[in-house]
C-alpha positions in Angstrom: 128.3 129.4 118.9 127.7 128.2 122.6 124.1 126.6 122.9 121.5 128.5 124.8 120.6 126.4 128.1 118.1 126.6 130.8 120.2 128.6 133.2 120.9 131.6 130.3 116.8 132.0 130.4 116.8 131.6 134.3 119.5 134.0 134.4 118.1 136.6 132.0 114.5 136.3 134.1 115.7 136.7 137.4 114.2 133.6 138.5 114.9 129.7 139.8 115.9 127.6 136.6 113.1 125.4 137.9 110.8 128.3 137.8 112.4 129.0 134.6 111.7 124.9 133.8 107.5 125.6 134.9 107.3 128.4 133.2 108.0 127.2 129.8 106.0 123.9 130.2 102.4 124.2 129.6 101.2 121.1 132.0 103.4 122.9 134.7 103.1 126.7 134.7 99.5 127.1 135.9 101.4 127.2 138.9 103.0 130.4 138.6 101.6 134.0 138.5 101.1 135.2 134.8 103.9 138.0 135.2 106.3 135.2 135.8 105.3 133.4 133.0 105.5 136.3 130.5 109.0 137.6 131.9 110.4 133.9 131.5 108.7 133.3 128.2 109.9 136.8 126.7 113.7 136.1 128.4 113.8 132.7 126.3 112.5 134.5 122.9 114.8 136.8 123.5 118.0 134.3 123.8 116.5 131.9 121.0 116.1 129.2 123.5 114.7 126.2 121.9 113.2 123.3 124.8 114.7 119.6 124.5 111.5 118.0 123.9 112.9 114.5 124.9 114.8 115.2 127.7 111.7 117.1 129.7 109.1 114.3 127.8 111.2 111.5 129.3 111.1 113.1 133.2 106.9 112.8 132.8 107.7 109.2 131.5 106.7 110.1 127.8 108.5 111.3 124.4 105.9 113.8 122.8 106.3 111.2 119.3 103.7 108.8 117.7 105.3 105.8 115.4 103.7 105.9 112.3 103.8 102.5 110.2 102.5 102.5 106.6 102.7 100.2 104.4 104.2 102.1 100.8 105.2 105.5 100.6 104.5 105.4 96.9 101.1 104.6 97.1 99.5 108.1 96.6 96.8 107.3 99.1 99.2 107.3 101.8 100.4 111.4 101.5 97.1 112.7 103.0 96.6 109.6 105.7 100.0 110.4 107.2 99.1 114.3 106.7 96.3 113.9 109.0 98.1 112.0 111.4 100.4 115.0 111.6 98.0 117.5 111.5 95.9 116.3 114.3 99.6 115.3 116.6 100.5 119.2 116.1 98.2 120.4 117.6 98.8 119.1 121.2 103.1 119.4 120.3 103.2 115.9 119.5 105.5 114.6 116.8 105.0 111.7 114.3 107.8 109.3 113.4 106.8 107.9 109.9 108.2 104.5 108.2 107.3 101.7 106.3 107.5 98.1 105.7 107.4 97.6 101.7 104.3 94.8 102.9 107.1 92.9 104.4 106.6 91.0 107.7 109.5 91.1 109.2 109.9 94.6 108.3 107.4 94.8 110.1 108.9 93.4 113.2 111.8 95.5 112.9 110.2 98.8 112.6 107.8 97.9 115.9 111.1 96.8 117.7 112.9 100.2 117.0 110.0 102.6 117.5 109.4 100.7 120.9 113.6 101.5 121.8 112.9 105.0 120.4 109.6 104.8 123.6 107.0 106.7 121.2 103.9 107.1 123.4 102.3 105.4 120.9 102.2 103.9 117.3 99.2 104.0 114.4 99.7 101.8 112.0 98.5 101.1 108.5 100.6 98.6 107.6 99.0 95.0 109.5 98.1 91.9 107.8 95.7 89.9 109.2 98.2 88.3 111.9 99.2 91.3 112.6 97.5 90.9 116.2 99.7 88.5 117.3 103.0 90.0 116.1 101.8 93.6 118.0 101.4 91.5 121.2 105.0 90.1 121.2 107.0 93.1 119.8 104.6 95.2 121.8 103.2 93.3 124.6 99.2 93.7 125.3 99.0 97.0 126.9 100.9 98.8 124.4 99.0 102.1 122.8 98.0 100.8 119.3 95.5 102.3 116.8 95.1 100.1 114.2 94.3 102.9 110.9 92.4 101.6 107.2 93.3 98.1 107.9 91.6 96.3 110.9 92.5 93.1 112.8 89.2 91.2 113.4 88.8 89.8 117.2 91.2 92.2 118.2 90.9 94.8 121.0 93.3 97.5 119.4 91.6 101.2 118.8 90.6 100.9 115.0 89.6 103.5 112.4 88.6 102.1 109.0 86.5 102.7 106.3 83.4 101.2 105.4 84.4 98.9 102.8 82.0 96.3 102.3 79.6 98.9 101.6 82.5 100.6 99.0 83.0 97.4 97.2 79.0 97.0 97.0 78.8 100.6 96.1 81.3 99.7 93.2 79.1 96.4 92.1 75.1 98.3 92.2 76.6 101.2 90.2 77.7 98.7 87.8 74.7 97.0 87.3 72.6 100.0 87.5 74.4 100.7 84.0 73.3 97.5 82.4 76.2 95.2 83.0 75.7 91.6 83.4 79.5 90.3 83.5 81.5 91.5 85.8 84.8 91.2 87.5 87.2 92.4 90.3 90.8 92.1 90.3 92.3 90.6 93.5 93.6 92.4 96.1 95.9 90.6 99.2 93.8 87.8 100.9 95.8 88.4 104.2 94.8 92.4 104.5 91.1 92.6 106.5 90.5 95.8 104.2 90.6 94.0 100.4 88.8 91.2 102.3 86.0 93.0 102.8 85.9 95.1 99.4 85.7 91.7 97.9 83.2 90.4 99.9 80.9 93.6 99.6 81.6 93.5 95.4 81.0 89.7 95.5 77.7 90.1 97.4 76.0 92.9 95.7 76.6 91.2 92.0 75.0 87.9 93.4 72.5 89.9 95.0 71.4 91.4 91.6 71.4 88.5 89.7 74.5 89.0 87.3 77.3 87.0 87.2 80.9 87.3 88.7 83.3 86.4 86.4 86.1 84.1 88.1 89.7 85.6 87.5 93.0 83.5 88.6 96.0 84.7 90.2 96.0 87.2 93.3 98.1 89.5 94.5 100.7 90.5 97.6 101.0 94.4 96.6 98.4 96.5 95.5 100.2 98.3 93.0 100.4 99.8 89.5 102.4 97.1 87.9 99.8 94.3 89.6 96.7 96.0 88.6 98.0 96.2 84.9 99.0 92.4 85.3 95.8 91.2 87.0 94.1 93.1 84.1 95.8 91.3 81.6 94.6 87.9 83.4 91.4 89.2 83.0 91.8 89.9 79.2 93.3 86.8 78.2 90.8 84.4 80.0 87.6 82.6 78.2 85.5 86.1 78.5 86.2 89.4 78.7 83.8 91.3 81.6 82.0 94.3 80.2 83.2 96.2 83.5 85.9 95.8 86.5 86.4 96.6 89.9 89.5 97.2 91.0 89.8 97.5 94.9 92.5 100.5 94.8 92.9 103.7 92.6 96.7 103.0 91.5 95.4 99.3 90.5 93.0 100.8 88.3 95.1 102.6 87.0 96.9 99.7 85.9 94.1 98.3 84.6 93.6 101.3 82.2 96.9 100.7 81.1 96.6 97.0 80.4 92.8 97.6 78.6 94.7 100.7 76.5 97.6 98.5 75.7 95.3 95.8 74.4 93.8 98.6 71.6 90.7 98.5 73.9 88.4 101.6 75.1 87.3 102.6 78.5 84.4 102.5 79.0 83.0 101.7 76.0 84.3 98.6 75.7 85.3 97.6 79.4 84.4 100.0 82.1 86.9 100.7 85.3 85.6 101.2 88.9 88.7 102.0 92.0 88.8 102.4 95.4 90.3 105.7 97.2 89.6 108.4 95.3 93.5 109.8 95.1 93.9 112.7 93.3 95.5 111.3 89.9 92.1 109.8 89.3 90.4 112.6 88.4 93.1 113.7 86.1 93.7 110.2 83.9 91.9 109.7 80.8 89.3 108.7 81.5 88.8 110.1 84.9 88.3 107.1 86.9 84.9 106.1 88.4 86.2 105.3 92.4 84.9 105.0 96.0 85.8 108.0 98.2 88.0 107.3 101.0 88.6 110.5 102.9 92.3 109.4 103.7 92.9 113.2 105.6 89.9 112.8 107.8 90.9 109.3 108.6 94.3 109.8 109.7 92.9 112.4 111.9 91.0 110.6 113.7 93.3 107.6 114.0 95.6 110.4 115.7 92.5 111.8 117.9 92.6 107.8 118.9 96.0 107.4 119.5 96.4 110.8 121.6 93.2 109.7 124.0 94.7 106.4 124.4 98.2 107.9 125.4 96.1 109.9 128.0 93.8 107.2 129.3 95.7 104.0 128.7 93.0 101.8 129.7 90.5 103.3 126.6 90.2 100.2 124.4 88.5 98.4 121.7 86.9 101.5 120.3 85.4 101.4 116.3 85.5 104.4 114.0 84.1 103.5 110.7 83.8 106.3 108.0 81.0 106.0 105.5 81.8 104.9 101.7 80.6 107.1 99.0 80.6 106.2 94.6 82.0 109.3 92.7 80.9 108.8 88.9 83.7 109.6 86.3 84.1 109.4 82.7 85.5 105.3 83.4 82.5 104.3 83.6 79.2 103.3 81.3 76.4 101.4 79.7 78.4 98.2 77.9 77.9 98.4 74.2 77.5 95.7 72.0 80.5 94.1 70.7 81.6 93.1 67.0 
């Protein structure tokens, strides 16, 4: 079946094909009367004529497609990030262009390389470590459209939406206390990723601050992940003292704590309780349903492409901070600790 082209709609409308052309772009047919925009419009339902996006994007110098760098695609918390993202790109006809890098650096590289060959008017990413600013500037180069999304790059100018997460990971510590627990301890997340920097610090400072004691666990991790939380739990249950409660600074890592606690003929909470970070939607469901700090991951990747579709518009709009509030959600994983035998 021979492809419908410009000319067919031109022909059909009795008009110019670069009337044709105005008339079915939206930044061009202000131009025309409204009669000529309805016959030409109608004429290309009619025929099934479908626009090539690229080709009349790449004659205004732009593609109509955002890059979209996350870090794991398995990680549940991602799904309604990247669904913002697409949400919000929709509505003005924009497209997103979603990868990931498995955490891996050069990865990384690669992806930033291609999407830059594939000229996406801009790219959001979720995915930098903390050197990520200077691998953006030389893939990139400084005036590229970045929006830096969950994890920031401090003493970087890049657009940045995060979360509040000092105040989550001091969130998770006062609720903690409030219940009566005096030893308590986090599991590690990745010491190059600003965002598990700053849970930490935020847990760290609110259990000093009320006068209970941090219990020190070894080992750390690269991936925040199912497997590691159940493995950093099991560091914690095989050192010198077991914590009457955890912090755990993501959702799937507590839930790998769960596992590890279960697995050890333990009880949540009763004998350790379980705080996580995210709020994804398997932690309501678990047994117990998991004690967490909200992260609206929707609303965030909305607004991260709100900030990326400004920037394409007004280049020279940087260094802008968008930090959603933290909020505790109390679930059944947590509780007063009990005395042991």
């Amino acid at each position: 079946m021979r492809k419908i082209t410009l000319r067919d709609v031109a022909d059909r409308a009795q008009v110019h094909v670069s009337t044709a052309s105005r008339a079915l772009d939206e930044s061009q047919s202000e131009r025309l009367s409204p009669a000529t925009i309805k016959r030409v419009r109608s004429a290309a339902s009619e025929l099934g004529y479908a626009r090539d996006l690229v080709a009349s994007g790449l004659k205004r110098g732009a593609t109509k497609t955002v890059g979209v760098v996350v870090a794991d695609l398995d990680n549940p918390h991602n799904a309604p990030v990247i669904r913002g993202i697409a949400r919000e790109l929709e509505s003005e006809d924009f497209v997103p262009l979603v990868a990931e890098t498995a955490e891996d650096r050069g990865r990384f590289e690669r992806l930033l390389s291609h999407l830059t060959q594939r000229r996406v008017d801009a790219i959001v990413t979720s995915a930098a470590h903390l050197d990520g600013a200077e691998i953006l500037e030389r893939i990139l180069g400084p005036e590229a459209s970045v929006v830096l999304a969950i994890r920031g790059l401090p003493g970087s100018d890049y657009n940045t939406v995060v979360h509040d997460d000092r105040t989550g990971g001091s969130l998770a510590a006062q609720h903690l206390v409030s219940l009566g627990h005096e030893a308590l301890a986090q599991l590690a997340g990745p010491t190059d990723i600003d965002t598990f920097v700053r849970r930490a610090e935020g847990f760290s400072r609110a259990v000093a601050a009320a006068g209970r004691r941090e219990i020190g666990v070894g080992g750390r991790t690269d991936a925040p992940s199912f497997d590691e939380g159940r493995r950093l739990m099991e560091v914690v249950l095989n050192g010198p003292e077991l914590p009457t409660a955890v912090f755990a600074p993501t959702d799937v890592m507590a839930v790998g704590a769960l596992d590890a606690i279960a697995g050890r003929g333990l009880r949540c909470p009763e004998d350790v309780s379980v705080v996580g970070y995210n709020d994804i939607p398997i932690s309501r469901y678990i047994s117990p349903a998991l004690t967490t700090i909200e992260l609206p991951s929707e609303q965030l990747g909305q607004a991260a492409a709100r900030m990326a579709l400004d920037l394409i518009a007004n280049p020279e709009d940087r260094g802008r901070l968008v930090e959603l509030p933290a909020r505790l959600i109390a679930r059944r994983s947590t509780g007063a600790p009990t005395l042991r035998r």
